[in-house]
C-alpha positions in Angstrom: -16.7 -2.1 -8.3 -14.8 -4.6 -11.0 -16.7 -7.6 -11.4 -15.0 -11.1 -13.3 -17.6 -12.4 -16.1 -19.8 -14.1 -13.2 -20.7 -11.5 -11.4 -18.0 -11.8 -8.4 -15.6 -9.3 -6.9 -12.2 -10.0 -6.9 -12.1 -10.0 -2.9 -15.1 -12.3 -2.4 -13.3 -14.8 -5.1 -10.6 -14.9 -3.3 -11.9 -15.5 0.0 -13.1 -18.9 -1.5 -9.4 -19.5 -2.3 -8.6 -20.7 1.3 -8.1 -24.6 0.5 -6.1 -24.1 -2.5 -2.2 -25.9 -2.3 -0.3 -23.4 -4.6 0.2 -19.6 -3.9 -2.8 -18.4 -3.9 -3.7 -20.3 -0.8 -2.1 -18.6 2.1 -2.5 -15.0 0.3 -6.3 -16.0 0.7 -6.2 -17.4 4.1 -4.3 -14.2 5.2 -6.7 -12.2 3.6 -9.6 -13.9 5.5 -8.1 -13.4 9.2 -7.3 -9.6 8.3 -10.3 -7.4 9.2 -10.1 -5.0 7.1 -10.5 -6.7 4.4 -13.6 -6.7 2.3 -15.3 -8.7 -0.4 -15.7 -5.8 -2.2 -11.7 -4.9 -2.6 -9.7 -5.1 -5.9 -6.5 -6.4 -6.7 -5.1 -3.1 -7.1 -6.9 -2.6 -3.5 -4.9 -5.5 -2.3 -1.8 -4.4 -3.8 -1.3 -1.0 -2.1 -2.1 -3.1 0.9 0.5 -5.6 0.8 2.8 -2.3 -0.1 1.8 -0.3 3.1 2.1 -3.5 4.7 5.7 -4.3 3.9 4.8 -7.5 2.1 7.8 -9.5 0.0 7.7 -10.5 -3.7 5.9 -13.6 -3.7 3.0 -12.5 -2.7 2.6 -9.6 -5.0 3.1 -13.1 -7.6 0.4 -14.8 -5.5 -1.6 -11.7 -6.0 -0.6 -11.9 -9.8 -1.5 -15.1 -10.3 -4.6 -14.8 -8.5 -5.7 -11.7 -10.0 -5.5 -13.4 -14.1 -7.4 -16.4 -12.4 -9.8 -14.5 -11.4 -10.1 -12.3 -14.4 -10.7 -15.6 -16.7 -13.0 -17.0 -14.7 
């Protein structure tokens, strides 16, 4: 399981993301109301989610964006 230099899973970061006003902020709120997804997932996880899932461009970027937030954190 990849941790960030706290300690935290990429899925349970994100599910703190929920409030946020930019991108990042609906890709976590639609990751909390799925419920199949976990705390422990990865953004490569993710990814081949939103692919199987049809998902557009932006939020692969979202997931981007999130993902090197996450990693510097």
């Amino acid at each position: 399981m990849q941790e960030n230099e706290h300690g935290e899973t990429f899925g349970a970061w994100l599910l703190k993301q929920t409030k946020r006003d930019d991108w990042i902020g609906p890709l976590a709120k639609s990751a909390k109301a799925d419920p199949k997804f976990r705390a422990a997932m990865s953004p490569d996880d993710l990814r081949k989610k939103l692919h199987e899932a049809g998902a557009e461009g932006d939020a692969f970027e979202a997931l981007d964006d999130a993902e090197a937030e996450w990693q510097s954190q």
